[in-house]
C-alpha positions as CSV (number, residue, x, y, z in Angstrom):
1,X,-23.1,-7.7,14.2
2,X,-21.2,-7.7,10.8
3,X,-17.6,-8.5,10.8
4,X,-15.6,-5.4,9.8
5,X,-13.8,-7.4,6.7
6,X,-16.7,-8.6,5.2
7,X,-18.1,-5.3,5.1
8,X,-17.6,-3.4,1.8
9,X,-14.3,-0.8,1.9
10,X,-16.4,2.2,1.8
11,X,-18.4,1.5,4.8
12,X,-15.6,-0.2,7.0
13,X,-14.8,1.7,10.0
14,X,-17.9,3.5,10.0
15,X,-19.9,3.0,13.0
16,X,-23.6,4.7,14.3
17,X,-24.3,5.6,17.7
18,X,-27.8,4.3,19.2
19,X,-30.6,6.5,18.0
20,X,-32.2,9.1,20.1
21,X,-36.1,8.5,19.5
22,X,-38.3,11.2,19.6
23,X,-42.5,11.5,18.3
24,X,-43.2,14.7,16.7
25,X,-45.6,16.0,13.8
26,X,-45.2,16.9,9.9
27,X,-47.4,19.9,8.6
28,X,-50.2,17.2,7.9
29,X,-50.4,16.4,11.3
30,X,-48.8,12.9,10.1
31,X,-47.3,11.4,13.7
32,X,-43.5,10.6,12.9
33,X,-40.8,9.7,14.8
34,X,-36.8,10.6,14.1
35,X,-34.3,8.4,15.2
36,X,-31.2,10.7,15.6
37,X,-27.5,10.5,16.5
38,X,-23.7,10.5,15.2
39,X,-21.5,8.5,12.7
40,X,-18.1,7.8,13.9
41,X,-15.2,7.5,10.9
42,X,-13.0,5.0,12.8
43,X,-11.6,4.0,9.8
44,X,-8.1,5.0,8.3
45,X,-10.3,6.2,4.9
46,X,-11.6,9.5,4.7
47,X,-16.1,8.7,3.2
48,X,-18.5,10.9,2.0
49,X,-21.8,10.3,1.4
50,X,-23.2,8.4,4.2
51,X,-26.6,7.1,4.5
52,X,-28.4,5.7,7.6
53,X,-31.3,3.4,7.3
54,X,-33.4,3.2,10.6
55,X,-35.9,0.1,11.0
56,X,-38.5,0.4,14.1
57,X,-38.6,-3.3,15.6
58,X,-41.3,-5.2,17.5
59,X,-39.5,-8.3,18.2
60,X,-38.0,-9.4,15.4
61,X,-40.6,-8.0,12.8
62,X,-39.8,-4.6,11.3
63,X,-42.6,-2.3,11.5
64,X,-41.4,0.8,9.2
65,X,-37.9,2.1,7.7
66,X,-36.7,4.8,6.6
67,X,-33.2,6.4,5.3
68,X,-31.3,9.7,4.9
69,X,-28.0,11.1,4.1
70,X,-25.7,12.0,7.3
71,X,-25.8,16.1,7.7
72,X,-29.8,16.0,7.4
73,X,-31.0,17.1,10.8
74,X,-34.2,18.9,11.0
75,X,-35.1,21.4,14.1
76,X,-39.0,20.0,14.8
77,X,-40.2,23.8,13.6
78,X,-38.9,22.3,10.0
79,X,-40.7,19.2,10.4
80,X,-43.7,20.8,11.2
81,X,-43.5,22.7,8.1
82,X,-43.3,19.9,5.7
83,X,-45.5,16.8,4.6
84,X,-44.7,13.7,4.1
85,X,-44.7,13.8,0.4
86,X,-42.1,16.9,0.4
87,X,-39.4,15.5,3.4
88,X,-37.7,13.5,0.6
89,X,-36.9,16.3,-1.8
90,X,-35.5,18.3,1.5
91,X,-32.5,15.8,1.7
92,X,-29.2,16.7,0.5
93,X,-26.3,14.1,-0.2
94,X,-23.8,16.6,1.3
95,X,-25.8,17.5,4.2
96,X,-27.1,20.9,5.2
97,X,-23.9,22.1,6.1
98,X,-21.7,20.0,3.7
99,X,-20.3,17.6,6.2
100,X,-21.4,14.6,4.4
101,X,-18.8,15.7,1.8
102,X,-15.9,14.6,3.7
103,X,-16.0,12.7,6.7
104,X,-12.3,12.1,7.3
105,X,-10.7,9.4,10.1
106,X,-11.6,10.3,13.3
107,X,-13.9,12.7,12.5
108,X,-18.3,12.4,13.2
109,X,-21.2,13.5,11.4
110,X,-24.5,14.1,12.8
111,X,-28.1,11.7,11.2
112,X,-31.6,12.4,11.8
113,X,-33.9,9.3,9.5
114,X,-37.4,10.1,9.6
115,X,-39.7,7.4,10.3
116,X,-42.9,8.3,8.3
117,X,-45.2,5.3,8.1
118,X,-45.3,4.2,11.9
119,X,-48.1,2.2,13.0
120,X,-51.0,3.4,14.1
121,X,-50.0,0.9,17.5
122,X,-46.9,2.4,18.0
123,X,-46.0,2.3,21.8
124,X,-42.8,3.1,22.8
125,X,-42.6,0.1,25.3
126,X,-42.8,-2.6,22.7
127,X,-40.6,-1.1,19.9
128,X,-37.2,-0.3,19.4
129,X,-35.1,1.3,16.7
130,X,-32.2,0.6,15.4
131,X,-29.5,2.2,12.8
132,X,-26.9,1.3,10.8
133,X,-25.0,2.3,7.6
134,X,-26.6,1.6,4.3
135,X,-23.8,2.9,1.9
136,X,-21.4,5.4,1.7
137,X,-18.4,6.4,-0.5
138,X,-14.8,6.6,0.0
139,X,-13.9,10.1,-0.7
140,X,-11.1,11.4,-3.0
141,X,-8.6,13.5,-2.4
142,X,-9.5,15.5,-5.6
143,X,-12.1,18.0,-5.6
């Protein structure tokens, strides 16, 4: 675990929730998994624009990674109508519903990061996946 005062000020006080891991398809029929949950502000700083980087584990070696903007959650009927090639320009900064605008003290945001180059070996029973916050930005109390 970091220690919160070596962190940088824009991502202290954030924290991410264990992933919810689930396997589902793109339009391709590309296997994918999407490691979901919720971003706490437990800061006293309201953030904004907060990315979560997700890294599938066996052991210590990481397997594949992937990152998104908070606020990007896709229903699997979504999924299943994109490729891999097109998920990325689907992301938005501010999130589908522009939470990732403003994520004041005390407040959550919902992540979904989409894990799209799994191994072909993937088992669930020898890989984990963990998040954590790969940037954000204080927000400003101008518009």
């Amino acid at each position: 675990e970091e220690i919160e005062a070596n962190r940088p000020i824009e991502m202290r006080g954030l924290e991410v929730t264990k992933p919810v891991v689930r396997r589902t398809l793109l339009k391709d029929q590309r296997p994918v998994l999407t490691a979901t949950g919720l971003v706490h502000n437990k800061g006293t700083s309201a953030k904004r624009y907060i990315y979560v980087r997700a890294s599938l584990m066996e052991g210590r070696h990481t397997r594949a990674t992937g990152e998104a903007p908070a606020d990007n959650v896709f229903k699997d009927a979504q999924l299943r109508e994109l490729s891999s090639a097109r998920l990325p320009s689907k992301l938005n900064p501010g999130g589908f519903l522009g939470r990732n605008g403003k994520i004041g003290p005390g407040q959550s945001v919902a992540y979904m990061v989409v894990l799209t180059n799994i191994p072909r070996d993937y088992n669930i029973e020898d890989f984990q996946v963990k998040a954590s916050i790969s940037r954000a930005e204080l927000a400003t109390t101008s518009p």
